[in-house]
Each structure stands twice: as C-alpha cells, then as structure tokens.
N, C-alpha and C positions, 0 to 999 in steps of 0.2 A: 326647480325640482324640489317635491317634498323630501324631508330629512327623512319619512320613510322608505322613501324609493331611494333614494341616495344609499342607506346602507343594504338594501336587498341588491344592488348593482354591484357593489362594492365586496359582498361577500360572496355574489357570483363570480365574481372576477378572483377572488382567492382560490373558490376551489377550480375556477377553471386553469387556472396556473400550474395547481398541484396536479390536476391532470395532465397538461403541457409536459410539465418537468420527469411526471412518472415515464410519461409515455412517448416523445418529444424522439429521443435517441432511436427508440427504437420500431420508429415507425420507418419501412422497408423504401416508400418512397421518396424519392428526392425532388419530387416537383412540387410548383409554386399552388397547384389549387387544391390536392391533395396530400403533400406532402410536407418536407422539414425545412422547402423556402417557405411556405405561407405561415409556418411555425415561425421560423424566425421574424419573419414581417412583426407576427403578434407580440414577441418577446422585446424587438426592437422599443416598439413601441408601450409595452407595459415599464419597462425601464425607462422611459421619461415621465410617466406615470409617476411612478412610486419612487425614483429620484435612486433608483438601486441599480450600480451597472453591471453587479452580477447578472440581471437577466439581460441583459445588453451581451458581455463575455458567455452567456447559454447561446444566444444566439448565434456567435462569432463561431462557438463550436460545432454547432448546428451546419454552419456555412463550410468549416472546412469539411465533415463528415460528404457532405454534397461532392466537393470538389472529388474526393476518393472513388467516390460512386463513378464516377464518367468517366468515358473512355471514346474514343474517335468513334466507335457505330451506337454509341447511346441515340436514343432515339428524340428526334431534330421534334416533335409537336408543343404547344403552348401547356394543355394540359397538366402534362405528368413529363415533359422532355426540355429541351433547351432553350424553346423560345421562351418558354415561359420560366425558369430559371433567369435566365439574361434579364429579361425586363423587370424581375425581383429586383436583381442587382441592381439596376440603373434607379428603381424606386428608392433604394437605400442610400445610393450615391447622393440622388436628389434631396434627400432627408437625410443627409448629411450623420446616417447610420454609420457608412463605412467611409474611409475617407480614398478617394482616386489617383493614388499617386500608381497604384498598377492597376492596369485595366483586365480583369479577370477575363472577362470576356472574350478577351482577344483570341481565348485558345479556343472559345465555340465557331469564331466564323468560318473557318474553312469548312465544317460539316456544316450549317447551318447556309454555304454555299450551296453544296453538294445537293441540300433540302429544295433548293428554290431550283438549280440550275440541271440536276442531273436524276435526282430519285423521282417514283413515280410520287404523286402527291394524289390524297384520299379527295378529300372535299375545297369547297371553300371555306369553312369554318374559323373560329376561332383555336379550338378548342383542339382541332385535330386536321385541319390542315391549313391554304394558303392565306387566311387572314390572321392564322400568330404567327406563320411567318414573318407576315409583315410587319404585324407589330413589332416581333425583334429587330428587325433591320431597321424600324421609325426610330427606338430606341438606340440605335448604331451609330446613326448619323453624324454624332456633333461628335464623336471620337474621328478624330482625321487620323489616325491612321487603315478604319475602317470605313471611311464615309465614301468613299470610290465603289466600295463593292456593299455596299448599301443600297445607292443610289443603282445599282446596275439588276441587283435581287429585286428591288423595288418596282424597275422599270417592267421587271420578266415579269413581276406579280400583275402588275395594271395590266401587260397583253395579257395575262394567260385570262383575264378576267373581263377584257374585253371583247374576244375572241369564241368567251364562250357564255356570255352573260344572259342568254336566252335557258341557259341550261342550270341555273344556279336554284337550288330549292329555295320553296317558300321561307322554309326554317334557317337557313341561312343568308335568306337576303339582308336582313339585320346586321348581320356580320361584317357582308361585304360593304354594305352602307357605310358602318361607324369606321371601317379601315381607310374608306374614301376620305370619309368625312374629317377623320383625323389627316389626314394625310394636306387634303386640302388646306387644313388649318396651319400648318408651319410654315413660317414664314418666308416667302419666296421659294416655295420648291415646288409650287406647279408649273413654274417655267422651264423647268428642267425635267419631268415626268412624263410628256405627251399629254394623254388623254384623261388624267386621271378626272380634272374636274368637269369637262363634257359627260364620264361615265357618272360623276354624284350628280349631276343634273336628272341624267337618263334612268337614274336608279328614282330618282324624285319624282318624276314624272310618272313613271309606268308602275312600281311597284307599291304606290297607296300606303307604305307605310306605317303614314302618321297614326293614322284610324286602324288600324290592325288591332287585333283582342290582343291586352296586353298578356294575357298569359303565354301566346305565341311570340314575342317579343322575346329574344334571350331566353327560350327556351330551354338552354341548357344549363341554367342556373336551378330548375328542377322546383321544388316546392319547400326546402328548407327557410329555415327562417332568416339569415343571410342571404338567401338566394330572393328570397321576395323582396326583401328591403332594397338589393342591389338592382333587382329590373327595373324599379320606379326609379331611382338612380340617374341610372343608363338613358331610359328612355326620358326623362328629363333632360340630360345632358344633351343628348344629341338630336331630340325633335323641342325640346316646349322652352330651350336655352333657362331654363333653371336648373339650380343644383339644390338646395337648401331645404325649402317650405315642407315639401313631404314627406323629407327625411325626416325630419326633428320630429314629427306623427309619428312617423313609422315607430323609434326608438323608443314613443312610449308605448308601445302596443306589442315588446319584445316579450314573446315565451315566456315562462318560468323555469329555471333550469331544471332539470330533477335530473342528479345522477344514478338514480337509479332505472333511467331508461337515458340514458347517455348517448349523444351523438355519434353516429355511428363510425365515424373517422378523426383523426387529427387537426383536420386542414382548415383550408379558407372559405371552402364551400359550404361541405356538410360539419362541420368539424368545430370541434373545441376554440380554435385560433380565431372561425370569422367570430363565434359568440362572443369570445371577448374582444374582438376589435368593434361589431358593433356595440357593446356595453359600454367602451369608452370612449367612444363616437355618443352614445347617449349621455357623459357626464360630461362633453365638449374637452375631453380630454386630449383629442388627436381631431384634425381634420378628415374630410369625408373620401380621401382620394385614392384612401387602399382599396374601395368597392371598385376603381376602375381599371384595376389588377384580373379582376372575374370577369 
C-alpha cells in the first residue's frame, strides 16, 4: 500500500474514533448491527491497533451500558436484540477481547428459549427472525451448561424449516442456506440434528443459488459501503469457498470519508464502526471475520 493511502486510512480512522467516542454512549441502541455491540466490536479492535487499552476499557463500558439496557422481554431478534448481542459476545470471547470465566450469556437463554420454543416468530431471516436464532444457539453450543437447550432450539429451528420450506421467500433463502450451511459445518453435530444436511442439499438443488444477482444475495446489507464489501464476503464464503481475493479489491475501492455528509448511524452496517473496521481490514490490521457478524 502507498504511503499515500496509508495516511488517508489512517486519518480516516482518527476522525472516525472521534466520532465513536462523541457519539458511542449515547447511541439509544444496544444491538450488534446497529448499535453499541458493533461499537464495541470496532473499539475492541482499534485498541489492538494503536496498542491503547483505553479504547479496549470504552469498549468494556460500552458492554456494561448493554447489560443495563435488558430485561427478560427485551426483544430475542439478531438485528437490534439478543441474538445478535450474544454472538457479539462469543466473537469477543473468541478474540480473546473479553476473557470467559462468566458466561454472560447465560442470562439470555431462557428468553431466547421462549424465542424459538413459545413466541410467534416473523420470518426466516437473519436479521429478524429464525436464522439469528439460530445463529445464537450455533454460538451456544460449546457452553455445556447451555448446549442441551441449544441442541434442542436448534433441532425446533431445522423442523420449523423443514415443515415449511416451500414457503420461505426468495430474499431469504440465502439466510436459511448459510444457517444450514454453518450448521452442517461443525463438527459431528449432523448426527444429532435430523435433517438438517438432506435440507442444505435440497436447498442446493431447487433454489439456484449460486447464480442468483448478487445484489439479491444478502440483500439486507442494503447498499452502504460495508454492506457491499460484506456480500462479496459472504457469498464467497459460502458458494465460491474463498474468503480473501475480493476482499483486498474491495478495500482499495473504499469511499472517502467526508464527515460532512456522515454515515447515518453508529453501527456495523450503516455506521462509523463498519468504516473503520473495514479501514483496518484494509491496513491488514485485523482479520476479515467481523463481516461474518452482518
């Protein structure tokens, strides 16, 4: 990378800090895509960056702020609610942000039961209904003393998706795809799930996919400029088995910041947070693996 693009990255990433840090606290939501987990994700990660664990301790405060926010009928979706909170957590755990001697999460499962096993559920989506479900409960698993009612929310999700997989919209078949598709990927748990990997077959077969316009493809990542870099991503990940090659394109073909037409939110999506995580995804500052957070 040219020394000129190195410092225009570099001083994107300051002011986009300064706007994190203005604005960070008192942003109302607590969710991972648009709110003060995906804040924290970015802080986590600028503090290894710049070797400062002040913004590491922004982040920690950020998280407790979250914990305040909830309450047993907070609402269970990926979005803006618990599942996607939870899978923040477990990204952190994994990236050895926060350290696992208590399992925060432990206080979401019983509502995030109640999500799979008793409330009425919207879609199959990621985003707002049964596939970030599931992704929280995939994230569950390797906690024993949640992995019994993981495996049991897991199993309700594959019926409910088996049962009714004639009816699942075009815009969401992508969803239920990648939920399969992850799901199939962990090690020895399709022996224990029924159907899940007969339905990633039958999803392969009848629903074309591959070749789909990629703009319809994770179509709920919208048209920002995190959201396009993250669908080549994605759809690498889970049709073309690369991760890499497009990215590192993509990264130089990033925006120019101008804060005076500034992102219109906080967050991972639209927001301050994915810009500078993909910025130091462009200086190989951080791996590529918070895009599979969106």
């Amino acid at each position: 990378m040219e020394s000129k693009q190195l410092t225009a990255l570099t001083q994107d990433l300051q002011q986009i800090t300064d706007m994190l840090l203005l604005n960070g606290t008192l942003t109302e939501c607590p969710g991972l895509v648009h709110g003060k987990m995906g804040i924290a994700v970015f802080f986590f990660h600028y503090a290894q960056f710049t070797n400062n664990m002040l913004f590491a301790n922004y982040a920690i405060d950020l998280i407790g702020e979250i914990q305040e926010q909830l309450h047993v009928n907070s609402p269970a979706d990926y979005e803006n609610g618990l599942a996607g909170i939870g899978v923040g957590i477990d990204y952190m755990v994994r990236n050895e942000f926060l350290i696992a001697e208590d399992d925060i999460c432990k206080e979401f499962d019983s509502r995030m039961v109640r999500a799979v096993m008793y409330d009425p559920w919207q879609d199959f989506s990621l985003y707002d209904g049964l596939s970030g479900y599931g992704r929280y409960w995939i994230s569950r698993l390797r906690f024993n003393d949640s992995s019994l009612q993981a495996r049991k929310c897991i199993l309700r999700i594959v019926e409910w998706i088996e049962e009714r997989l004639d009816e699942v919209p075009s815009n969401e078949q992508f969803e239920v795809y990648c939920f399969l598709h992850d799901l199939h990927h962990l090690s020895g748990f399709d022996k224990g799930i029924g159907n899940a990997f007969h339905l990633l077959e039958q999803c392969r077969l009848e629903w074309d996919l591959q070749s789909a316009d990629m703009n319809r493809s994770f179509s709920r990542l919208g048209d920002s400029t995190t959201g396009n870099i993250i669908r080549k991503y994605l759809h690498n990940r889970y049709f073309n088995e690369r991760l890499q090659t497009e990215i590192e394109v993509d990264m130089k073909q990033l925006r120019d910041l101008d804060l005076e037409k500034p992102p219109a939110k906080m967050g991972l999506l639209s927001g301050y947070a994915g810009e500078g995580l993909s910025r130091l995804t462009a200086l190989n500052q951080t791996n590529i693996f918070w895009m599979y957070l969106l």
